[in-house]
DSSP file (Angstrom, degrees, kcal/mol; ACC not computed):
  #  RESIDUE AA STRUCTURE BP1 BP2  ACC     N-H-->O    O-->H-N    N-H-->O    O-->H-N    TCO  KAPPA ALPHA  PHI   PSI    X-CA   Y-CA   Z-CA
    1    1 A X              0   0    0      0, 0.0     2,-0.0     0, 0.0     0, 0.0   0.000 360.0 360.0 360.0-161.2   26.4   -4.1   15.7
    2    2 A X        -     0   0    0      3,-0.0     2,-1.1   104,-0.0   101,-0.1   0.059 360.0 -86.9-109.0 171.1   23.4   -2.7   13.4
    3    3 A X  S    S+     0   0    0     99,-0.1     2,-0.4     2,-0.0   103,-0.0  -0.787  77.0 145.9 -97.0  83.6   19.6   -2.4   13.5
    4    4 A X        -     0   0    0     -2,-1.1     2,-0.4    12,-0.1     9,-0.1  -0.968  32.1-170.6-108.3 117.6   20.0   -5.5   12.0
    5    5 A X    >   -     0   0    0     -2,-0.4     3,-1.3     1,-0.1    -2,-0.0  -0.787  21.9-132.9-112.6 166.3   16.9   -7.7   13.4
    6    6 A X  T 3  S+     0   0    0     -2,-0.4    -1,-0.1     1,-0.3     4,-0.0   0.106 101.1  55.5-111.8  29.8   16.9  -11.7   12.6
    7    7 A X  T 3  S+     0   0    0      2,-0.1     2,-0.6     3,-0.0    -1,-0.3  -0.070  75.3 116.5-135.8  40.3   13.5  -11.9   11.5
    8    8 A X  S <  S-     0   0    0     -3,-1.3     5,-0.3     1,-0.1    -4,-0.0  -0.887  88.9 -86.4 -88.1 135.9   13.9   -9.3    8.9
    9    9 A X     >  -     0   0    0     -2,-0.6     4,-3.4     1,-0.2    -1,-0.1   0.364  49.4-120.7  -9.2 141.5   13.3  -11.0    5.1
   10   10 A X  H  > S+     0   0    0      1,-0.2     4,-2.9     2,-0.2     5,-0.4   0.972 112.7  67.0 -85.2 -28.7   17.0  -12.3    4.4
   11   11 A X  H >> S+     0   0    0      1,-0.2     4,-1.6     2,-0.2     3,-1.2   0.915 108.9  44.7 -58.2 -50.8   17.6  -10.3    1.2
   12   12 A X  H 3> S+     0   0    0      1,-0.3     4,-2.0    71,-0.2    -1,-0.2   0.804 112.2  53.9 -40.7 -40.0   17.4   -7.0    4.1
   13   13 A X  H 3X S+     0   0    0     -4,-3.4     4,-1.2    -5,-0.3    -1,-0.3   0.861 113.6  35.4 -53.5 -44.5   19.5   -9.0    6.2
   14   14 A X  H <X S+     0   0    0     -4,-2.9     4,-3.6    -3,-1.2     5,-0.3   0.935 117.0  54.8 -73.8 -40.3   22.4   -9.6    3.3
   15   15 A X  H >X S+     0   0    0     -4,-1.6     4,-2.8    -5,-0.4     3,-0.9   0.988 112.4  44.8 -69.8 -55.1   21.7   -5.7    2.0
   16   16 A X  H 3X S+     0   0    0     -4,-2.0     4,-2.7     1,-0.3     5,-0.4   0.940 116.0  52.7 -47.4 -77.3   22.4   -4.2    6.1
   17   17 A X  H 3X S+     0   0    0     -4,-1.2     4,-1.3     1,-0.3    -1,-0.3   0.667 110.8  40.2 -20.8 -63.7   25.4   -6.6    6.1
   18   18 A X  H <X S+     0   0    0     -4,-3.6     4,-2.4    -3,-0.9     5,-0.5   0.862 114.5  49.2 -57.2 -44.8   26.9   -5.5    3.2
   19   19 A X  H  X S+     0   0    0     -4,-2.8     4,-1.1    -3,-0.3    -2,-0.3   0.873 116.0  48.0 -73.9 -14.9   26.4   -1.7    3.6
   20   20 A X  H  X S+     0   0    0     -4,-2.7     4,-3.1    -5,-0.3    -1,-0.2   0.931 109.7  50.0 -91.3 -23.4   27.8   -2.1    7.2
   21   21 A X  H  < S+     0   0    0     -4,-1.3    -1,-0.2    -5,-0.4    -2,-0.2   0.735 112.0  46.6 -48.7 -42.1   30.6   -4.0    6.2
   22   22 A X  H  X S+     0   0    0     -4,-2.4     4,-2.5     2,-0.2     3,-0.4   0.647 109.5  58.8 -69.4 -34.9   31.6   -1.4    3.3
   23   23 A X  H >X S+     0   0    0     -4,-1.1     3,-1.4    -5,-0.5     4,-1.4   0.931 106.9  45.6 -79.2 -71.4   31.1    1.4    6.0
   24   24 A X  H 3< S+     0   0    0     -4,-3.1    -1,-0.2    -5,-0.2    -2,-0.2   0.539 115.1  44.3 -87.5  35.6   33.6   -0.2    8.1
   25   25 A X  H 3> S+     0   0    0     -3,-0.4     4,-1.4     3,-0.1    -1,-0.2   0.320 119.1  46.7 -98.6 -20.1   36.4   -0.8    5.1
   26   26 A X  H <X S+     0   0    0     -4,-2.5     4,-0.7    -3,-1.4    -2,-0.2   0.684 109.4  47.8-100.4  12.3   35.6    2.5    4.0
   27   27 A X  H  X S+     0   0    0     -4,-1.4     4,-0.7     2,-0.2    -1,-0.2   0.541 120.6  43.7-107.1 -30.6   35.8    4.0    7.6
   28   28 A X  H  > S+     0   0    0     -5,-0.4     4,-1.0     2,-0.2     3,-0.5   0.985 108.8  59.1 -84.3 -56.3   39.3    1.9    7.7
   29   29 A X  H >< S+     0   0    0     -4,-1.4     3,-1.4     2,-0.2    -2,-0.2   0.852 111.3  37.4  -2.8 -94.6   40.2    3.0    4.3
   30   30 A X  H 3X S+     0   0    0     -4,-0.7     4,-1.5     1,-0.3    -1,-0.2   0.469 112.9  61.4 -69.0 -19.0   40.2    6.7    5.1
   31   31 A X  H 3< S+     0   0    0     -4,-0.7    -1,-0.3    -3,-0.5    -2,-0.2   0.663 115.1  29.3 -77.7 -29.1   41.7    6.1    8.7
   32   32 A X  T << S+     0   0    0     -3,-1.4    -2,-0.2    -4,-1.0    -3,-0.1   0.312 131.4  36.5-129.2  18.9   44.9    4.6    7.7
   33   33 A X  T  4 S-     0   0    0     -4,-0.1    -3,-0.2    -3,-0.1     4,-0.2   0.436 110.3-106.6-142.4 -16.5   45.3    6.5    4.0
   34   34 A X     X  -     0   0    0     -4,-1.5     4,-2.5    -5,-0.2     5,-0.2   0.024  42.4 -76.3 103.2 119.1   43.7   10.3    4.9
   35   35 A X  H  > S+     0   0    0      3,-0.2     4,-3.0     1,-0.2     5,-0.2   0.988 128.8  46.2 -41.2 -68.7   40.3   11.5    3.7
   36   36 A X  H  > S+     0   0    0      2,-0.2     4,-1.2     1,-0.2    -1,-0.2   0.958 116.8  38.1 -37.8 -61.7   41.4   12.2    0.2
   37   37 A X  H >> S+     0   0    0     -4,-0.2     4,-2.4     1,-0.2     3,-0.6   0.921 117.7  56.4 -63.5 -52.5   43.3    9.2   -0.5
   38   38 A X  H 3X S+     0   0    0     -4,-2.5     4,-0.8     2,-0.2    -8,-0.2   0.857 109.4  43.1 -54.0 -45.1   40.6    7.3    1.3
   39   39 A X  H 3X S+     0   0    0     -4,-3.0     4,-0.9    -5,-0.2    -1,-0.2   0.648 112.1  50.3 -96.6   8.7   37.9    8.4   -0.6
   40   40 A X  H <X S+     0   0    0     -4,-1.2     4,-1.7    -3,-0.6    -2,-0.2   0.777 103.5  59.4 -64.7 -38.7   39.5    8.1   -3.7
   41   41 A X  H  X S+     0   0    0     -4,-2.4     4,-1.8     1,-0.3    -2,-0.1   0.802 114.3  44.8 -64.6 -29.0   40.6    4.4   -2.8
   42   42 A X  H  X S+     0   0    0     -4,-0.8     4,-1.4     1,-0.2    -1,-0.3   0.969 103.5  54.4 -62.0 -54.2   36.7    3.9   -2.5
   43   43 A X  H  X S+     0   0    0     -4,-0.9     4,-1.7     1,-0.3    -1,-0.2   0.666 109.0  50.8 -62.3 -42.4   35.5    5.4   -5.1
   44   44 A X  H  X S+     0   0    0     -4,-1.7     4,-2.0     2,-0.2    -1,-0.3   0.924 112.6  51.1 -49.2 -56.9   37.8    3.2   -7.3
   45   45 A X  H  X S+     0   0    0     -4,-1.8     4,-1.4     1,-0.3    -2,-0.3   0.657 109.7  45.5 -44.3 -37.4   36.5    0.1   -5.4
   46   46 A X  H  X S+     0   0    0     -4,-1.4     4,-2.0     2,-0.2     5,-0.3   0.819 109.6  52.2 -93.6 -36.6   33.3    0.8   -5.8
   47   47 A X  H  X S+     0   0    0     -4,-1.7     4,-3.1     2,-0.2     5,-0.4   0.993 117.5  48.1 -49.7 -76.2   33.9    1.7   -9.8
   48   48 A X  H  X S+     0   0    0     -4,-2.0     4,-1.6     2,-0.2    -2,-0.2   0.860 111.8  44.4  -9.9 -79.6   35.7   -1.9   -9.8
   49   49 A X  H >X>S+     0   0    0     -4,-1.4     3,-3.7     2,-0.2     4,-1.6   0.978 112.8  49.4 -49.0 -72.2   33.2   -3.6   -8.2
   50   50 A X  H >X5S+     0   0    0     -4,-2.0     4,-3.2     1,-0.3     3,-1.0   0.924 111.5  57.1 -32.7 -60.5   30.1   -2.0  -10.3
   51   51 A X  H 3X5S+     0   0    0     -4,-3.1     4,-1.0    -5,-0.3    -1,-0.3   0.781  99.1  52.4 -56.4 -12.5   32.2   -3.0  -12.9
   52   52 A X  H <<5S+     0   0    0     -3,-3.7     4,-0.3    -4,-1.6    -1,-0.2   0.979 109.3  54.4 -52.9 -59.5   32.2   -6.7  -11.8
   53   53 A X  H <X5S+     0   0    0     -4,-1.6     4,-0.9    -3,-1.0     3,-0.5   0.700 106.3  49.9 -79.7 -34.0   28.5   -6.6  -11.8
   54   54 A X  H  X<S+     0   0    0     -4,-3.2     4,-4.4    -5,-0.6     5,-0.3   0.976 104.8  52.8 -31.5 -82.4   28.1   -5.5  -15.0
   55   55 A X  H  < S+     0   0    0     -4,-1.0    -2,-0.2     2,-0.3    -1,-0.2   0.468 109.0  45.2 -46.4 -43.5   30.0   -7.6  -16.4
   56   56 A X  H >> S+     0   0    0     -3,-0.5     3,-5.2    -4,-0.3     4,-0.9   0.917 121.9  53.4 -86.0 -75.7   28.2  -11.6  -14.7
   57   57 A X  H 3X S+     0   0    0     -4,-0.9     4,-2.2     1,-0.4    -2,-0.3   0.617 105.7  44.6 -47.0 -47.6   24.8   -9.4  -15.8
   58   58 A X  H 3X S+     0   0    0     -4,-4.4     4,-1.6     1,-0.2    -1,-0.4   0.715 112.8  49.1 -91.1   4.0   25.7   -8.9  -18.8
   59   59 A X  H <> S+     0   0    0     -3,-5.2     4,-1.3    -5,-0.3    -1,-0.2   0.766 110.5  52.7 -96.6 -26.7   27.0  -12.5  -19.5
   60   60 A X  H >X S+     0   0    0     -4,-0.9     4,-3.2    -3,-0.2     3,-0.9   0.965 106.7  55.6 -70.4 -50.4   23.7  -13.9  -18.1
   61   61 A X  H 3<>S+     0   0    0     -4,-2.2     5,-1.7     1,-0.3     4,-0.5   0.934 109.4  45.4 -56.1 -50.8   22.0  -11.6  -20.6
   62   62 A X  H 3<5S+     0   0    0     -4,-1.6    -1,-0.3     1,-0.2    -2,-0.2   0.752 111.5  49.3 -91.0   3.8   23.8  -13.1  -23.3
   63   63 A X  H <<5S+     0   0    0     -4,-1.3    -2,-0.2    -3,-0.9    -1,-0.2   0.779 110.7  49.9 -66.6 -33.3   23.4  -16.6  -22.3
   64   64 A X  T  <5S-     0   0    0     -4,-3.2    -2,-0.2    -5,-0.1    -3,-0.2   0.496 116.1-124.3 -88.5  23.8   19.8  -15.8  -22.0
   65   65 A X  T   5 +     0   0    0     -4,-0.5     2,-0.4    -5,-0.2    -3,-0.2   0.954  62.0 157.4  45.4  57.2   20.2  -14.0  -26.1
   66   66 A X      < -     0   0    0     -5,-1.7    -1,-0.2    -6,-0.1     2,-0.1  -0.936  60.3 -93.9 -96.9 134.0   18.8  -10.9  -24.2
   67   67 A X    >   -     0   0    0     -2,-0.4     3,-0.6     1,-0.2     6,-0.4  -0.425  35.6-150.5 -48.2 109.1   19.5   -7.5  -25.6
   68   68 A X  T 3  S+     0   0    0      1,-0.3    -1,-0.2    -2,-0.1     2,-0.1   0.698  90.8  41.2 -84.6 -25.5   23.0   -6.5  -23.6
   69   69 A X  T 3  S+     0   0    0     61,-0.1     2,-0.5    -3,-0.0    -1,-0.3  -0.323  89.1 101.3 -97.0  59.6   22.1   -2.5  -23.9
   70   70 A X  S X  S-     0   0    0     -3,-0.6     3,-1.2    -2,-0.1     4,-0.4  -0.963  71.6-131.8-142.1 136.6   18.3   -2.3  -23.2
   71   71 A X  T 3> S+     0   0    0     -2,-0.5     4,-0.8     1,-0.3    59,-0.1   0.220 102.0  72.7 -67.8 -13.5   16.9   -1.2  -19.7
   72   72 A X  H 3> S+     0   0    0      2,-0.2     4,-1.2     1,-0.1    -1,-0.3   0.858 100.8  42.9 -57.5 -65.1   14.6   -4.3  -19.9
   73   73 A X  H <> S+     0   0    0     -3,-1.2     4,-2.2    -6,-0.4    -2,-0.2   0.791  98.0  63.1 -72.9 -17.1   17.4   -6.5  -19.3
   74   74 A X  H  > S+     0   0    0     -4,-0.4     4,-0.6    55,-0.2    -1,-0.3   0.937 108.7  49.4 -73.5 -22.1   19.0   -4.8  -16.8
   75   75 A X  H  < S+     0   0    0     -4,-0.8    -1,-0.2     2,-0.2    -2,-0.2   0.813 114.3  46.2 -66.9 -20.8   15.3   -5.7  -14.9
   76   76 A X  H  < S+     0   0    0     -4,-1.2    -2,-0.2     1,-0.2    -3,-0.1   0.986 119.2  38.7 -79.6 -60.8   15.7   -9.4  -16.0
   77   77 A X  H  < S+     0   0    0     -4,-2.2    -1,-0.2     2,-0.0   -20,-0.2   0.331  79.6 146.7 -80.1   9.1   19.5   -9.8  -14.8
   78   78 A X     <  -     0   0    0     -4,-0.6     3,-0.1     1,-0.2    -3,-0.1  -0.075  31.2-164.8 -43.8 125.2   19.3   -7.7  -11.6
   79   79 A X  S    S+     0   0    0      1,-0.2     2,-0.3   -26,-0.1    -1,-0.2   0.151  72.2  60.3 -85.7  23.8   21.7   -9.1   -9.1
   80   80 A X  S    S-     0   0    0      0, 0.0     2,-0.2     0, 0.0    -1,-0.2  -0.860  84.5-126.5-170.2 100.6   20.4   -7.5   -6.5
   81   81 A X        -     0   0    0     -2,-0.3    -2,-0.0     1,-0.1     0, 0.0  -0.532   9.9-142.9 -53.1 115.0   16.5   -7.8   -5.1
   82   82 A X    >   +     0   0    0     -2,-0.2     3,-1.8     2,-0.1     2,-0.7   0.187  65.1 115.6 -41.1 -10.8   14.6   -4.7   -4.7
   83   83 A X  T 3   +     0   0    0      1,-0.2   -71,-0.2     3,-0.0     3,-0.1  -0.522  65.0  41.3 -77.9 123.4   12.8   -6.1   -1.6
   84   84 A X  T 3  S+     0   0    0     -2,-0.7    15,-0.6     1,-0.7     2,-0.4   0.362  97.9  96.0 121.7 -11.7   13.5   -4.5    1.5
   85   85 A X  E <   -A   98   0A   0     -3,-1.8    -1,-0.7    13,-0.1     2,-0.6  -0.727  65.2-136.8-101.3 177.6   13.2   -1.0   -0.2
   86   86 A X  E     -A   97   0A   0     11,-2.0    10,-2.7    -2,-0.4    11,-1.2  -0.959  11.4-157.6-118.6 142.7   10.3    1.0   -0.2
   87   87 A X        -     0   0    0     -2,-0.6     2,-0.6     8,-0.2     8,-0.2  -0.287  28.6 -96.6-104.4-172.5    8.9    2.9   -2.8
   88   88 A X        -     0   0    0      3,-0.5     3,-0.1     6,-0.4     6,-0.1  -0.899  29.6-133.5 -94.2 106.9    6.3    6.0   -2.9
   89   89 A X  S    S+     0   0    0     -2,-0.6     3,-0.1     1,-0.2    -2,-0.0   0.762 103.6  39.5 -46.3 -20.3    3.2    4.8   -3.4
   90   90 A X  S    S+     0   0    0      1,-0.3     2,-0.3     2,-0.0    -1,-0.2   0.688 124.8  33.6-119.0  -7.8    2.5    7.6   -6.2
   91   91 A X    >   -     0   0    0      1,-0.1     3,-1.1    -3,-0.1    -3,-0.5  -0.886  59.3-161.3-116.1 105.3    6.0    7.4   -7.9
   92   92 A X  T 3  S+     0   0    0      1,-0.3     2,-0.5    -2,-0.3    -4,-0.2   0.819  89.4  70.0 -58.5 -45.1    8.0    4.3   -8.1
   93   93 A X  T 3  S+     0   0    0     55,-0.1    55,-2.4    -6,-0.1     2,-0.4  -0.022  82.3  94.7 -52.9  20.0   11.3    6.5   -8.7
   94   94 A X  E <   -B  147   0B   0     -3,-1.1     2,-0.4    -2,-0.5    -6,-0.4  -0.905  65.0-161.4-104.4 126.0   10.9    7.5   -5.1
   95   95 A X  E     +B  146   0B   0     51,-2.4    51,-1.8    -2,-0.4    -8,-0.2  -0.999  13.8 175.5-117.4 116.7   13.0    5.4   -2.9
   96   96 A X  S    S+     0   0    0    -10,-2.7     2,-0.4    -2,-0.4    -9,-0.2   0.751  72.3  24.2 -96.3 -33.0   11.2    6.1    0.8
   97   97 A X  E     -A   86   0A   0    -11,-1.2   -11,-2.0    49,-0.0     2,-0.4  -0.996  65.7-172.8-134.1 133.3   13.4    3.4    3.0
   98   98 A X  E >>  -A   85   0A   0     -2,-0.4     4,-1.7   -13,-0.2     3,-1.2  -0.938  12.8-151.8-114.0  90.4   16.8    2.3    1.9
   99   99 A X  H >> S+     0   0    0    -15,-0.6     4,-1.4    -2,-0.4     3,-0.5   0.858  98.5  53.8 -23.6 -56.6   18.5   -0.7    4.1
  100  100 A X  H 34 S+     0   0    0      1,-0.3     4,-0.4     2,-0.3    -1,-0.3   0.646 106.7  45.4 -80.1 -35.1   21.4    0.3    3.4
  101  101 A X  H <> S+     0   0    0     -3,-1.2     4,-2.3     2,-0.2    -1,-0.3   0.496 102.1  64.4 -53.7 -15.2   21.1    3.8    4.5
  102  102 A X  H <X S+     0   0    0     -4,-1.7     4,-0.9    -3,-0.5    -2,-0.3   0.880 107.9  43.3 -87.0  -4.3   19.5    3.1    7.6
  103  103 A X  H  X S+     0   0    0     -4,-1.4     4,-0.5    -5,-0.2    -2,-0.2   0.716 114.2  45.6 -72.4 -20.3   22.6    1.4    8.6
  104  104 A X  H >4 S+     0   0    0     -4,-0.4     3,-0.7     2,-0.2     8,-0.3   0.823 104.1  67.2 -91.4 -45.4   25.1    3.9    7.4
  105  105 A X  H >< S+     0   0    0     -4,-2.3     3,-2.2     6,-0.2    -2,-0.1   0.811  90.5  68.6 -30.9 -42.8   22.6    6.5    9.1
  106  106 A X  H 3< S+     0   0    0     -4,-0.9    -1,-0.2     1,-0.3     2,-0.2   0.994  96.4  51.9 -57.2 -53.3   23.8    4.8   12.8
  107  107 A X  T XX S-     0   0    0     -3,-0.7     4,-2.3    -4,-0.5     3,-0.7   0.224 109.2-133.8-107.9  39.3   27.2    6.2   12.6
  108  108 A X  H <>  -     0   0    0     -3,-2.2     4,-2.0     1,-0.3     5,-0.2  -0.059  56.8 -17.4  97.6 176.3   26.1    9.6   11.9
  109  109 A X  H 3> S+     0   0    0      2,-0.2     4,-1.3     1,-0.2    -1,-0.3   0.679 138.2  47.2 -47.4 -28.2   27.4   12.0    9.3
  110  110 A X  H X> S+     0   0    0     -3,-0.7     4,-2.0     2,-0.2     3,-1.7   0.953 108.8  61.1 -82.8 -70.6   30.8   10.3    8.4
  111  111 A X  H 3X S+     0   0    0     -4,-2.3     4,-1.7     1,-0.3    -6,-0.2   0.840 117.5  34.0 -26.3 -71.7   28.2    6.6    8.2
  112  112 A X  H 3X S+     0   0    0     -4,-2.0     4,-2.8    -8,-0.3    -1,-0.3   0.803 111.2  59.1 -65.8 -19.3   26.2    8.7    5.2
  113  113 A X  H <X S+     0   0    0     -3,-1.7     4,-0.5    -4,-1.3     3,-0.3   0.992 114.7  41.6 -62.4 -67.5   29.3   10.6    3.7
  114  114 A X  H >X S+     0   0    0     -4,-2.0     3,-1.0     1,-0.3     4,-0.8   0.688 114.0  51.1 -63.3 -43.4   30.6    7.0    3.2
  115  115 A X  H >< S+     0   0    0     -4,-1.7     3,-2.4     1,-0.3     4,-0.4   0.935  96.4  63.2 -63.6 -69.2   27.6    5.5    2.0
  116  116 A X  H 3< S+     0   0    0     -4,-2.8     3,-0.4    24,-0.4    -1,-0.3   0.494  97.8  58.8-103.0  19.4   26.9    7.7   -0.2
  117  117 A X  H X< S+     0   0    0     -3,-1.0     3,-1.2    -4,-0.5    -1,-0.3   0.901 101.5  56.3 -20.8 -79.1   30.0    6.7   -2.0
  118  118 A X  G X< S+     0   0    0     -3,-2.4     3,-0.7    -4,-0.8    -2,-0.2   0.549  98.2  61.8 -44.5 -14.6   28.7    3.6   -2.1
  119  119 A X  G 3  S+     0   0    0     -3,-0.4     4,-0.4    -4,-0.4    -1,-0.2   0.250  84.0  77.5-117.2  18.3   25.6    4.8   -3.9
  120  120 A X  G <> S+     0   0    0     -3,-1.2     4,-0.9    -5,-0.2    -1,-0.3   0.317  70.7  83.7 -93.3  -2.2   27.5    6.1   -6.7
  121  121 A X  H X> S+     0   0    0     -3,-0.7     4,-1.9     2,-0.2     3,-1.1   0.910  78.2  67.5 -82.2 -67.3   27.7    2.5   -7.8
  122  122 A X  H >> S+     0   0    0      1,-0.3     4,-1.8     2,-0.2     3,-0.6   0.732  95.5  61.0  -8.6 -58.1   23.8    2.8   -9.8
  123  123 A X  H 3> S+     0   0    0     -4,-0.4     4,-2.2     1,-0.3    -1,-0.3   0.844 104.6  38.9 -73.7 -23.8   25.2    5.0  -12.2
  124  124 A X  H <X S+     0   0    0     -3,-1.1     4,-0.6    -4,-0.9    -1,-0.3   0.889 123.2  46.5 -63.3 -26.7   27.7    2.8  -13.6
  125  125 A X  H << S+     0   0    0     -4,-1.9     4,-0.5    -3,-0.6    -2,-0.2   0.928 118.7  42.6 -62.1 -36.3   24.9   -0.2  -13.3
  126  126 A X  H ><>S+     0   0    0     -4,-1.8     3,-2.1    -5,-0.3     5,-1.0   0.991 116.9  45.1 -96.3 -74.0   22.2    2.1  -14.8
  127  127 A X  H 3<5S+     0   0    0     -4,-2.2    -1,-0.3     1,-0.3    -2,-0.2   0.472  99.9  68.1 -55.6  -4.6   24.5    3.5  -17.5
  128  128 A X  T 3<5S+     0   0    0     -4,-0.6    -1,-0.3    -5,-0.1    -2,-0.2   0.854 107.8  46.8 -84.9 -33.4   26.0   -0.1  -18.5
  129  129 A X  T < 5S-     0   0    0     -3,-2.1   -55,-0.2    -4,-0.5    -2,-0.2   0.295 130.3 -85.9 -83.7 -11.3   22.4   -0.7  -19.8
  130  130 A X  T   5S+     0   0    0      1,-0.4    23,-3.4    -4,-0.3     2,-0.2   0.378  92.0 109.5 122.5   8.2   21.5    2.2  -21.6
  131  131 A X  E   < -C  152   0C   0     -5,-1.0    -1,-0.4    21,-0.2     2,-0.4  -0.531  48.9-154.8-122.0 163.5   20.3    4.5  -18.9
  132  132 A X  E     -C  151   0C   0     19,-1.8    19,-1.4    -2,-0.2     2,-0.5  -0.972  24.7-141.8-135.7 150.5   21.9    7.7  -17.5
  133  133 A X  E     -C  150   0C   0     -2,-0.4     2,-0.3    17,-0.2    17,-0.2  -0.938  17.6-172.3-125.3 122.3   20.7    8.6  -13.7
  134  134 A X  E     -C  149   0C   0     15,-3.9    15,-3.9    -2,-0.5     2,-0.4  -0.984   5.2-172.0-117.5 136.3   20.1   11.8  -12.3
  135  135 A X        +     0   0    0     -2,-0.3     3,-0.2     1,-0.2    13,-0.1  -0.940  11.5 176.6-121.7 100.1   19.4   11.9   -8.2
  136  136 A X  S    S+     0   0    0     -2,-0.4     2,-0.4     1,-0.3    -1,-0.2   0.981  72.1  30.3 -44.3 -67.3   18.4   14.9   -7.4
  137  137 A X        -     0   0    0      5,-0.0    10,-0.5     6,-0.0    -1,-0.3  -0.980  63.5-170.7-134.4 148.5   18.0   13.5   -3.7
  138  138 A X    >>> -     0   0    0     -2,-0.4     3,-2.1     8,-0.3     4,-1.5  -0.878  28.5-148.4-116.1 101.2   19.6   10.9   -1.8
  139  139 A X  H >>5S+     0   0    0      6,-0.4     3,-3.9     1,-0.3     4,-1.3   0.688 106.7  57.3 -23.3 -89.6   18.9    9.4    1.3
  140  140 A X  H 345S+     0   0    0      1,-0.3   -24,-0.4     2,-0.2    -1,-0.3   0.568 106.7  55.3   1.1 -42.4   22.9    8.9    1.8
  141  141 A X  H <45S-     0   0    0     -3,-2.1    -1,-0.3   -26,-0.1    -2,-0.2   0.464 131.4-100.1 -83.3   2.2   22.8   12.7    1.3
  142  142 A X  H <<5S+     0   0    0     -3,-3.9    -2,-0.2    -4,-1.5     2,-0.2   0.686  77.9 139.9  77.5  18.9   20.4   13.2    4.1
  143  143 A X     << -     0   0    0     -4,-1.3    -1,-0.3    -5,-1.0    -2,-0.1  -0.548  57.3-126.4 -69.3 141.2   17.4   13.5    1.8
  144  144 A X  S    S+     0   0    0     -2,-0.2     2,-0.3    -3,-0.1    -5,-0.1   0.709  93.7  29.0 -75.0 -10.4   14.2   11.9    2.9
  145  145 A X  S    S-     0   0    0     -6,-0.1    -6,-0.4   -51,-0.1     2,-0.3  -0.947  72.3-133.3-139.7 165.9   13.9   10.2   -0.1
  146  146 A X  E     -B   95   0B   0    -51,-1.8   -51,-2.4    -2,-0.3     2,-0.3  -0.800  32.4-164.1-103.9 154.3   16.5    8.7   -3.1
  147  147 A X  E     -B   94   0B   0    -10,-0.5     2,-0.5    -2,-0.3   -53,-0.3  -0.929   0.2-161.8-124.9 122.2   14.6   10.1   -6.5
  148  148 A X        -     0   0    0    -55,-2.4     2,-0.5    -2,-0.3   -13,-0.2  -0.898   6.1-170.5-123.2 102.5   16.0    8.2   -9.5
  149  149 A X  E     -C  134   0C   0    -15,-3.9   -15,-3.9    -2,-0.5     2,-0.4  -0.969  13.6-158.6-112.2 128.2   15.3   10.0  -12.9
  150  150 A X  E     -C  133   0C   0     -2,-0.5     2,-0.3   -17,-0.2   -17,-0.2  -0.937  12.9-179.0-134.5  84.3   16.2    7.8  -15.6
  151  151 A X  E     -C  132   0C   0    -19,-1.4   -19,-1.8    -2,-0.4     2,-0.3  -0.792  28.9-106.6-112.5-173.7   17.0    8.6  -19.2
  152  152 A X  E      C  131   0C   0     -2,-0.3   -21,-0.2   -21,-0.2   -22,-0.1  -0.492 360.0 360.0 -47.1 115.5   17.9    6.8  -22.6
  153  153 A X              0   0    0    -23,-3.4   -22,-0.1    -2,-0.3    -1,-0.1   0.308 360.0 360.0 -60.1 360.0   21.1    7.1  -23.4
């Protein structure tokens, strides 16, 4: 198993879970279909899924009569707690520790390849809301740091 420790804060516990859980369906994924096929199959899965998430956000936003494109709400409906990452102390659009990459990190180049699959899900989240994402660097890519620059659509 993971550097998964059992007195880490449980949303860290649930994010490591997940990403190690996706890393081995997408490790299985790409074993039994071929690197191509395999990382197409993901890449759809993970488009799906993003699209999922959209979709209860943006239906709590319009129970809560929130403005369904504005980056505001996408902070109000997040489904997914920001605790457990670590920021930059002088730029918040600095991601310094990612859960979810240090678990994809254990298995090694293939662990981040896959992950950072997985980390193609933001832009649909980001862009559902009004935002368009540019990452220059990506942990997942083997960057020290994730950078999220964020404009208006």
């Amino acid at each position: 198993m993971s550097n998964l420790k059992s007195n880490e804060e449980p949303a860290v516990k649930f994010a490591k879970l997940m990403a190690e859980l996706y890393y081995f369906m997408a490790q299985e994924m790409v074993e039994r279909m071929g690197e191509e096929n395999g990382k197409d199959a993901i890449l759809s899965a993970v488009k799906k899924f993003g699209k999922a998430r959209v979709d209860a956000m943006k239906a709590e936003a319009k129970e809560k009569g929130l403005d369904l494109n504005n980056p505001r709400t996408y902070a109000a409906v997040r489904d997914m707690p920001s605790n457990g990452w670590k920021y930059s102390d002088n730029d918040q659009s600095e991601i310094t520790y990612c859960p979810m990459g240090d678990i994809w990190s254990q298995y090694g180049k293939a662990g981040m390849e896959l992950g950072h699959l997985y980390c193609e899900i933001d832009h649909i989240l980001f862009e559902a809301f009004g935002m368009k994402l540019e990452r220059p660097y990506c942990i997942a890519k083997g960057d020290k740091i994730c950078k999220f620059n964020l404009k208006m659509l």
